[in-house]
LUMSE-162191 format. One record per residue (C-alpha): residue in one letter; y, z, x. Coordinates in steps of 0.05 Angstrom, whole numbers. Layout:
N
<r res="A" north="Y" up="Z" east="X"/>
...
//
This chain:
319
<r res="X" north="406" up="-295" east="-1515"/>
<r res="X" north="414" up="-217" east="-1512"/>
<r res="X" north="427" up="-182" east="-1453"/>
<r res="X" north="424" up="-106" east="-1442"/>
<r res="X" north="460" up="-76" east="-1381"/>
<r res="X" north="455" up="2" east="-1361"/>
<r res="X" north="518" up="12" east="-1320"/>
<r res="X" north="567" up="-31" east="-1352"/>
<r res="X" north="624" up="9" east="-1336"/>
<r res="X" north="608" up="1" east="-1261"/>
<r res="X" north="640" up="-50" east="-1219"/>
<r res="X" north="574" up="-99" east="-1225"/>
<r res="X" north="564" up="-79" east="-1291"/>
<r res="X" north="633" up="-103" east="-1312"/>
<r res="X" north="636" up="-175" east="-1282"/>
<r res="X" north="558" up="-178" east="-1297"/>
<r res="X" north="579" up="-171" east="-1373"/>
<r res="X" north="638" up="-214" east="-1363"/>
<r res="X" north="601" up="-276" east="-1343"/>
<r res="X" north="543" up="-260" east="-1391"/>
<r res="X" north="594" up="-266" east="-1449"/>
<r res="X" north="633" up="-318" east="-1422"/>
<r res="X" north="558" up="-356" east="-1417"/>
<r res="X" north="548" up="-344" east="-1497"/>
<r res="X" north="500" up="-282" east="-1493"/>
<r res="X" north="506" up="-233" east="-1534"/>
<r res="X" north="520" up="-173" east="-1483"/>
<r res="X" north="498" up="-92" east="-1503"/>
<r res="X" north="529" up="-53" east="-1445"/>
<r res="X" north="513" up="21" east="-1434"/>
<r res="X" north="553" up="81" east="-1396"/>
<r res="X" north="529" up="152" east="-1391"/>
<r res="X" north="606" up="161" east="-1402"/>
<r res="X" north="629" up="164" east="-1472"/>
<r res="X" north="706" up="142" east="-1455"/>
<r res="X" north="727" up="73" east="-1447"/>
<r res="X" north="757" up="47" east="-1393"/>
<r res="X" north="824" up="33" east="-1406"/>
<r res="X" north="834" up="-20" east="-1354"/>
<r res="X" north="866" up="-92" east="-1378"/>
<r res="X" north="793" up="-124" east="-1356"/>
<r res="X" north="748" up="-77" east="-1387"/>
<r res="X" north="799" up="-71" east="-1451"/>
<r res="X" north="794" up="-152" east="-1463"/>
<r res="X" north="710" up="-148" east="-1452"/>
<r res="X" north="709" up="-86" east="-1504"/>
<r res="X" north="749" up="-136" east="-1556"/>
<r res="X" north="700" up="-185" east="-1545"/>
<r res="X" north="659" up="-201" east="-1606"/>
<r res="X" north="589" up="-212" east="-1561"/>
<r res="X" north="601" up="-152" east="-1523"/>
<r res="X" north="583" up="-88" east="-1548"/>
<r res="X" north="596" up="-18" east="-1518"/>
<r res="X" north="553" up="46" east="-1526"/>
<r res="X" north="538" up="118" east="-1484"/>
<r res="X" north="469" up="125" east="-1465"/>
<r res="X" north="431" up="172" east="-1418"/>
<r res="X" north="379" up="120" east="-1388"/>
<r res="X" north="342" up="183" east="-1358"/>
<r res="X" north="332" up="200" east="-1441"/>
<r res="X" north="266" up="163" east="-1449"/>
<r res="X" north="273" up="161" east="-1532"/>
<r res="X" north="349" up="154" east="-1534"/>
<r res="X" north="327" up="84" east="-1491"/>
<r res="X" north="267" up="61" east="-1528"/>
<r res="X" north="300" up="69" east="-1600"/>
<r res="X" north="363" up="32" east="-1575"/>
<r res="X" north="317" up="-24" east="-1540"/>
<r res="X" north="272" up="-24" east="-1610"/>
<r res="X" north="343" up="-41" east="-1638"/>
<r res="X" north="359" up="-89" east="-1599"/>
<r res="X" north="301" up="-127" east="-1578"/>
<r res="X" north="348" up="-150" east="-1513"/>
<r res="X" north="316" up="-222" east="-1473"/>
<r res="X" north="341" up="-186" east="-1409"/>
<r res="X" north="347" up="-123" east="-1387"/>
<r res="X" north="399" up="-113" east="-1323"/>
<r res="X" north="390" up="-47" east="-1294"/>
<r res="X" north="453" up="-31" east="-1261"/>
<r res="X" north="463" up="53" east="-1271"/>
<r res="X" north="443" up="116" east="-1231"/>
<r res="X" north="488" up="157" east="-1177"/>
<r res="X" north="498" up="104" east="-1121"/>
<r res="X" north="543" up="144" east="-1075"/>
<r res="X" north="499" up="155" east="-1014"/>
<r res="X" north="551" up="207" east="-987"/>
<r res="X" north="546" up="250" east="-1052"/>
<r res="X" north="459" up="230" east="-1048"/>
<r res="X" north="465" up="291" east="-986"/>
<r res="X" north="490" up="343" east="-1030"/>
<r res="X" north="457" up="321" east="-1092"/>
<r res="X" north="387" up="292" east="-1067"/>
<r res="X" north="357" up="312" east="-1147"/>
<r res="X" north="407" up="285" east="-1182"/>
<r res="X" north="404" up="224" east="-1155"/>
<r res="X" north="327" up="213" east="-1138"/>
<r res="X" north="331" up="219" east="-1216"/>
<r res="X" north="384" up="178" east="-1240"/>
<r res="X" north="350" up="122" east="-1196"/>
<r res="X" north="274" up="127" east="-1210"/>
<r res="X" north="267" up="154" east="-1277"/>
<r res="X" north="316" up="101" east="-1316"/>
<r res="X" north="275" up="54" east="-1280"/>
<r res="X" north="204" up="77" east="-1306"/>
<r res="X" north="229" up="96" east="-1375"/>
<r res="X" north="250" up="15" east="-1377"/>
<r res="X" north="191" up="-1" east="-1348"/>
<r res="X" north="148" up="25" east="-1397"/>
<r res="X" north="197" up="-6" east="-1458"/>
<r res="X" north="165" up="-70" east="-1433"/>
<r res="X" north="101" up="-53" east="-1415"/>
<r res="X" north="94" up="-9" east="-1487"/>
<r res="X" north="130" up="-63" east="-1530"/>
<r res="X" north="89" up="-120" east="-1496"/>
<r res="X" north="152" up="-159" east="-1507"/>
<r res="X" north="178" up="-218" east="-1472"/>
<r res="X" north="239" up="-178" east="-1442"/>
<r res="X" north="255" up="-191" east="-1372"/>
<r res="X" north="287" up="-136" east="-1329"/>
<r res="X" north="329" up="-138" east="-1266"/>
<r res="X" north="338" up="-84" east="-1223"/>
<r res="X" north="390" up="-80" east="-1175"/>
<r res="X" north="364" up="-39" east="-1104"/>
<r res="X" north="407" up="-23" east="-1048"/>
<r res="X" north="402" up="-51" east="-980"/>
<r res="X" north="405" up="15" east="-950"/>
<r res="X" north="327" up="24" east="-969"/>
<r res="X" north="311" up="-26" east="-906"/>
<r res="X" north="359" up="30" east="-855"/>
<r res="X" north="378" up="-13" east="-791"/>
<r res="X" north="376" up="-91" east="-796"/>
<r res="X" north="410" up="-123" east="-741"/>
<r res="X" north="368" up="-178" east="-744"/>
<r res="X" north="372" up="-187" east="-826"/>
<r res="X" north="330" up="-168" east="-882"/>
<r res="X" north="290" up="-191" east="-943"/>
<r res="X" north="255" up="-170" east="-989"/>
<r res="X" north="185" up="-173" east="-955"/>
<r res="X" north="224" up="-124" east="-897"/>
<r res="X" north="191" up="-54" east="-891"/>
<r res="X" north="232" up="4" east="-927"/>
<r res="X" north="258" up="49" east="-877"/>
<r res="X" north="307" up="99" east="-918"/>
<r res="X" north="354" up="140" east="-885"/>
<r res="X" north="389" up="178" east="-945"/>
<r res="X" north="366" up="208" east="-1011"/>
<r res="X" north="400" up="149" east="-1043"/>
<r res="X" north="365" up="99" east="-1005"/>
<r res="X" north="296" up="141" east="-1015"/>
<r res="X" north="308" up="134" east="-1090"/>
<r res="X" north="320" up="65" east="-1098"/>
<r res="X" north="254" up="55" east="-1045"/>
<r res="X" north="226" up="79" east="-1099"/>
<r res="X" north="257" up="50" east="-1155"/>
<r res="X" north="234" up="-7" east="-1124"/>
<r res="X" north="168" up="4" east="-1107"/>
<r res="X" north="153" up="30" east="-1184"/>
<r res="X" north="170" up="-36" east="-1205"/>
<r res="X" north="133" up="-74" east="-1167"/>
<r res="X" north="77" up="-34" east="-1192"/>
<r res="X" north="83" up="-46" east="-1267"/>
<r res="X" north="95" up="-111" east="-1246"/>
<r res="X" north="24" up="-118" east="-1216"/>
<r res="X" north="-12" up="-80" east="-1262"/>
<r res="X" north="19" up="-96" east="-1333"/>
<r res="X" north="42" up="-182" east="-1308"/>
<r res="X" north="124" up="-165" east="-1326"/>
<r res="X" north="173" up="-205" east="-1308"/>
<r res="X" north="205" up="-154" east="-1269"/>
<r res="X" north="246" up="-165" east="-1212"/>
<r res="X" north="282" up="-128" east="-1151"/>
<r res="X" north="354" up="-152" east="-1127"/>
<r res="X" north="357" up="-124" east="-1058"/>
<r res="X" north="443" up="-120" east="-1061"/>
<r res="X" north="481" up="-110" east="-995"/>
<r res="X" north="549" up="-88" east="-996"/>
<r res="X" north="598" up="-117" east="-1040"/>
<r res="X" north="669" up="-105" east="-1058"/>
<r res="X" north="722" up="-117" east="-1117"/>
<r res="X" north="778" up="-68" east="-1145"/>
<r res="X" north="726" up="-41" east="-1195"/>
<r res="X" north="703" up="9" east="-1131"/>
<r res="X" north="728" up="72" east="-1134"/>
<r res="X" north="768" up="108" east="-1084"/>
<r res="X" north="706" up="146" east="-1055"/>
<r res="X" north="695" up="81" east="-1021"/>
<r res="X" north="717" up="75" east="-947"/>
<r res="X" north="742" up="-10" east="-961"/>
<r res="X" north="794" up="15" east="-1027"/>
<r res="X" north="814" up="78" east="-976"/>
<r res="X" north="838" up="42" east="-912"/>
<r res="X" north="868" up="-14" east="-957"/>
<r res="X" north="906" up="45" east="-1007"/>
<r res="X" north="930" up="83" east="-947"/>
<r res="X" north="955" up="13" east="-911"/>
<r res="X" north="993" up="0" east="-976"/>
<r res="X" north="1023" up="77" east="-968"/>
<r res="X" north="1038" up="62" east="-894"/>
<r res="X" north="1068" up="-3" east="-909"/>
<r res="X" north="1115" up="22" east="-956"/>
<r res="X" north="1122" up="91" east="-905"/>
<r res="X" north="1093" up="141" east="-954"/>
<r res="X" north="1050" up="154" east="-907"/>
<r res="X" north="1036" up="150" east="-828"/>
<r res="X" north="959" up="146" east="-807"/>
<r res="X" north="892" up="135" east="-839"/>
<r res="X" north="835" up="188" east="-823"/>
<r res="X" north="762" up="153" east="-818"/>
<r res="X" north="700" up="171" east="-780"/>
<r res="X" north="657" up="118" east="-749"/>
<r res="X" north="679" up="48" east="-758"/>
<r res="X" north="633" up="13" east="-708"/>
<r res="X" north="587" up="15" east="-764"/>
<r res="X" north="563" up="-62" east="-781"/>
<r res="X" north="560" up="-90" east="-854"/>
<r res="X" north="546" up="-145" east="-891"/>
<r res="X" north="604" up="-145" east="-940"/>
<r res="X" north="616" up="-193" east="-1002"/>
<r res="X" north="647" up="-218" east="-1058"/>
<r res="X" north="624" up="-182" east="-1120"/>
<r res="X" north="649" up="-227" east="-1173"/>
<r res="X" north="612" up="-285" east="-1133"/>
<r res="X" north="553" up="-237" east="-1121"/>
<r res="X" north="536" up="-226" east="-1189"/>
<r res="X" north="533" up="-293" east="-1205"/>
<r res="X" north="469" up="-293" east="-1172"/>
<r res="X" north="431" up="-231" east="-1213"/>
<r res="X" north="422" up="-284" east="-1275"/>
<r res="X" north="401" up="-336" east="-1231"/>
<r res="X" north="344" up="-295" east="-1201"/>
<r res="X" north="326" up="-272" east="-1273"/>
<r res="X" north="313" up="-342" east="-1298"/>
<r res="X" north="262" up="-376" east="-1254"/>
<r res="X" north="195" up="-406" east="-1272"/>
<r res="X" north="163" up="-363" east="-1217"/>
<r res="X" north="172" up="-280" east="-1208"/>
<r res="X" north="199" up="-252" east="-1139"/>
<r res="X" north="248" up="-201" east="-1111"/>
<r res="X" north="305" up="-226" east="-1066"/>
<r res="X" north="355" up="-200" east="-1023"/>
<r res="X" north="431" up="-224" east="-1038"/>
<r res="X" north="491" up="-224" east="-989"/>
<r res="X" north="533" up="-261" east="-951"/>
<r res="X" north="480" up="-269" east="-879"/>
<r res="X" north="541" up="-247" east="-843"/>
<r res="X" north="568" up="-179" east="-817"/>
<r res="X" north="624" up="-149" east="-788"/>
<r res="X" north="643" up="-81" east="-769"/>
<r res="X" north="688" up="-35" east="-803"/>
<r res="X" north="735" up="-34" east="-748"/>
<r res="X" north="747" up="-95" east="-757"/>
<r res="X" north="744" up="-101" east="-841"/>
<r res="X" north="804" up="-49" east="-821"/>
<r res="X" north="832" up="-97" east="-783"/>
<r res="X" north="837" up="-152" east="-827"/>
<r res="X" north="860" up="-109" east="-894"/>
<r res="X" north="917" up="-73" east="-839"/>
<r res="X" north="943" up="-149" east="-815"/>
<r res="X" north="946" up="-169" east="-891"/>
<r res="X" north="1003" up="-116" east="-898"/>
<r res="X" north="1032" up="-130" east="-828"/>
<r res="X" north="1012" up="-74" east="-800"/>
<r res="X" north="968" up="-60" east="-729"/>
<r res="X" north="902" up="-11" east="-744"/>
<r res="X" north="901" up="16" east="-685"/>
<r res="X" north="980" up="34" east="-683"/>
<r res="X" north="948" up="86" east="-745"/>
<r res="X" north="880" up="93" east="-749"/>
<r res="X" north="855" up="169" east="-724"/>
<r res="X" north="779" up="184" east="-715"/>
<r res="X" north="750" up="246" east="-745"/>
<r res="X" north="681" up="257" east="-721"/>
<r res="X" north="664" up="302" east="-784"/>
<r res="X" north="669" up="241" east="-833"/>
<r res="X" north="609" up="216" east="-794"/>
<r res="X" north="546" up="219" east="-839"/>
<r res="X" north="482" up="237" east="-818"/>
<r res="X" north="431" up="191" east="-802"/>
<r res="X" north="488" up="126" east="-809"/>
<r res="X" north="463" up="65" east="-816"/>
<r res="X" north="495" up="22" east="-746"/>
<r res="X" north="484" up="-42" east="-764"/>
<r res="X" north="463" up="-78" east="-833"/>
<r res="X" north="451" up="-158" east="-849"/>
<r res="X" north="414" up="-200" east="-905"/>
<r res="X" north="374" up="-250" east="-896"/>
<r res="X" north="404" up="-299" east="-947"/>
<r res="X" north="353" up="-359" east="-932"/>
<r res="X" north="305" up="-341" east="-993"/>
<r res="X" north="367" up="-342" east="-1044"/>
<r res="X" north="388" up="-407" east="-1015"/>
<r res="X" north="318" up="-444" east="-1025"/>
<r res="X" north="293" up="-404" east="-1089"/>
<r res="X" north="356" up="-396" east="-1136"/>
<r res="X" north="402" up="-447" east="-1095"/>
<r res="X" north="455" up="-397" east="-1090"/>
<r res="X" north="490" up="-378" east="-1025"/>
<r res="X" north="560" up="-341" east="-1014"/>
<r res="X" north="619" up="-375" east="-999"/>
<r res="X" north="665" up="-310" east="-993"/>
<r res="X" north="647" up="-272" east="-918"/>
<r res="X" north="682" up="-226" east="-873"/>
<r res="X" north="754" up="-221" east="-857"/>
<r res="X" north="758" up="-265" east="-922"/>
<r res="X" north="734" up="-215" east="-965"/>
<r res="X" north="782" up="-157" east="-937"/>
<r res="X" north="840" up="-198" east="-942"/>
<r res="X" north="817" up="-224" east="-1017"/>
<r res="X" north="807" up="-151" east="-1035"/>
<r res="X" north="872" up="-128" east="-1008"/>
<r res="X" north="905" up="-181" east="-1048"/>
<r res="X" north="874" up="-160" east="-1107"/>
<r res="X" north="881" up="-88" east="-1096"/>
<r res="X" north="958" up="-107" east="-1102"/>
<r res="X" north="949" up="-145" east="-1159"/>
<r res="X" north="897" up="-111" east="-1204"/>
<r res="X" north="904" up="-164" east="-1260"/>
<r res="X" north="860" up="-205" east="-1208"/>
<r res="X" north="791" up="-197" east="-1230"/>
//
C-alpha cells in the first residue's frame, strides 16, 4: 500500500502519516516547506523507513503529475492549502488557490492516468456557515469566508470529476479538531499558552473577542483515524466527521483555565476588534452517517478535549 499525503507537515498530515506507517503503508508526505520540522514526533516519522519526506507546490500541476507518475500512490490524502480563515480576509487569492487548484491538478492525475488511485480530500465545516441543528454532507453550502468559499469549491470540483470520469473520490467534511500540532494563530493553543503564563504569573489576563461562539471540537489523533476508514469502503460517499457535540468557547476557556487552577473569568478581557466578520455562532456535525457507514464515532468531546489538550500542551512528548 502507498499512500501520498499533501500537507504532511500539518497537524492532520502528521498523525495521518503516523498511523499510515504504523499500519505498514508505505507513506510519501509532501510540504510546500522545504525545512523539516524539528519536533521529537515529526523527527521519529522522518527516520522512518516507510515514510518519506519531499517539498512540493501542489498548485505546480507538472511538479505533481511527475511525482505521482513516480510514485504510482493507492491513495491520495489531500490535506494542504492556507486553512486560516482569519488570514482567508486579507488573502482571499491566495487561498481560493491553494484550496481549489491542488485539488483539480489531483483530480486530473486520476482522471488522466486512468489509475486505480483513490483520493481523499479533507473540506472544512465552515463551508455549511451556521448549523445549530448539525450538518452532513448532503447539507447546503452556505460559506461565510474566503476560506470556506474555497473549500465549497474544492468540494464541489470533486464531486464533479467524480460524476463525470466514475473516481473514487471522496469529501471529508472535518469540523474542528485540536492537538499540539496547531499553531499559535489558533484561539484553543492561545487561551491555554496564556493560562500556563498566568499560572506561573508571567502574565495577568488573556485578550479574546467573542467566545459565545459554538463549536464542535475534537480529538485529532482520534479524528484521523477515520479519513482511512472512509477511503476504504465498497461504496463511494462524502461524510462529515466530528464529535455530534458542541460547546462554546467560553466555556472550552473554562475548562483549559480550571485545568491550571485558575477562574476565566477572574482574567479573561473582551476586545470587540478580534471579532471577525461574518462569525460563524454556532457549528455541529451530524455524526450519524460515520457511525452507520464506516462504524466510527468519537469517544473524545467537549470539556474532555480542552482539558486533554492542555495536558498535552504541558507535555508535548504526548502525541
Amino acid at each position: 500500500m502507498k499512500c501520498f499525503i499533501t500537507g504532511v507537515t500539518g497537524q492532520d498530515g502528521r498523525l495521518l502519516a503516523d498511523n499510515l506507517v504504523r499500519s505498514g503503508a508505505k507513506v510519501f508526505g509532501t510540504s510546500r516547506l522545504s525545512q523539516i520540522p524539528t519536533d521529537n514526533f515529526f523527527q521519529s516519522l522522518h527516520s522512518n523507513p516507510n515514510f518519506e519526506f519531499f517539498t512540493l507546490d501542489t498548485t505546480n500541476y507538472k511538479e505533481v503529475h511527475d511525482a505521482l507518475d513516480t510514485i504510482q500512490p493507492n491513495e491520495i490524502y489531500h490535506l494542504s492549502g492556507q486553512s486560516s480563515v482569519g488570514k482567508s480576509f486579507s488573502f482571499p487569492y491566495e487561498t481560493y488557490i491553494s484550496n481549489t487548484t491542488s485539488t483539480l491538478i489531483l483530480l486530473e492525475f486520476i482522471r488522466k492516468s486512468r489509475s486505480n488511485t483513490k483520493m481523499f480530500n479533507a473540506v472544512s465545516s465552515d463551508i455549511f456557515g451556521e448549523s445549530p441543528e448539525g450538518s452532513n454532507a448532503k447539507t447546503e453550502h452556505n460559506p461565510l469566508s474566503p476560506y470556506a468559499l474555497a473549500k465549497s469549491n474544492s468540494a464541489k470540483m470533486l464531486e464533479s470529476y467524480r460524476d463525470l470520469y466514475d473516481l473514487y473520490a471522496v469529501n471529508a467534511y472535518l469540523f474542528n479538531h485540536e492537538s499540539i500540532f496547531r499553531s499559535d494563530q489558533f484561539v484553543t493553543h492561545k487561551i491555554i499558552q496564556t493560562a500556563k503564563k498566568i499560572a506561573s504569573r508571567k502574565e495577568d489576563e488573556i485578550v479574546l473577542g467573542n467566545t459565545s461562539i459554538v463549536r464542535d471540537w475534537g480529538w485529532a489523533p482520534e479524528i484521523v483515524e477515520a479519513f482511512p476508514k472512509l477511503l476504504r469502503q465498497t461504496e463511494v460517499f462524502d461524510l462529515t466527521i466530528g464529535t455530534g457535540r458542541s460547546i462554546s468557547l467560553h466555556d472550552f476557556g473554562v475548562a483549559c483555565f480550571e485545568y491550571f487552577g485558575l477562574n476565566f473569568e477572574d482574567h479573561v478581557k473582551y476586545d470587540q476588534n478580534l471579532t471577525r466578520k461574518n462569525e460563524i455562532k454556532v457549528s455541529r456535525c451530524d455524526t450519524r452517517d460515520a457511525q452507520i457507514k464506516i462504524k466510527w464515532s468519537a469517544e473524545i468531546f467537549e470539556e474532555d478535549v480542552a482539558k486533554k489538550l492542555s495536558e498535552a500542551l504541558c507535555r508535548p512528548d504526548l502525541p
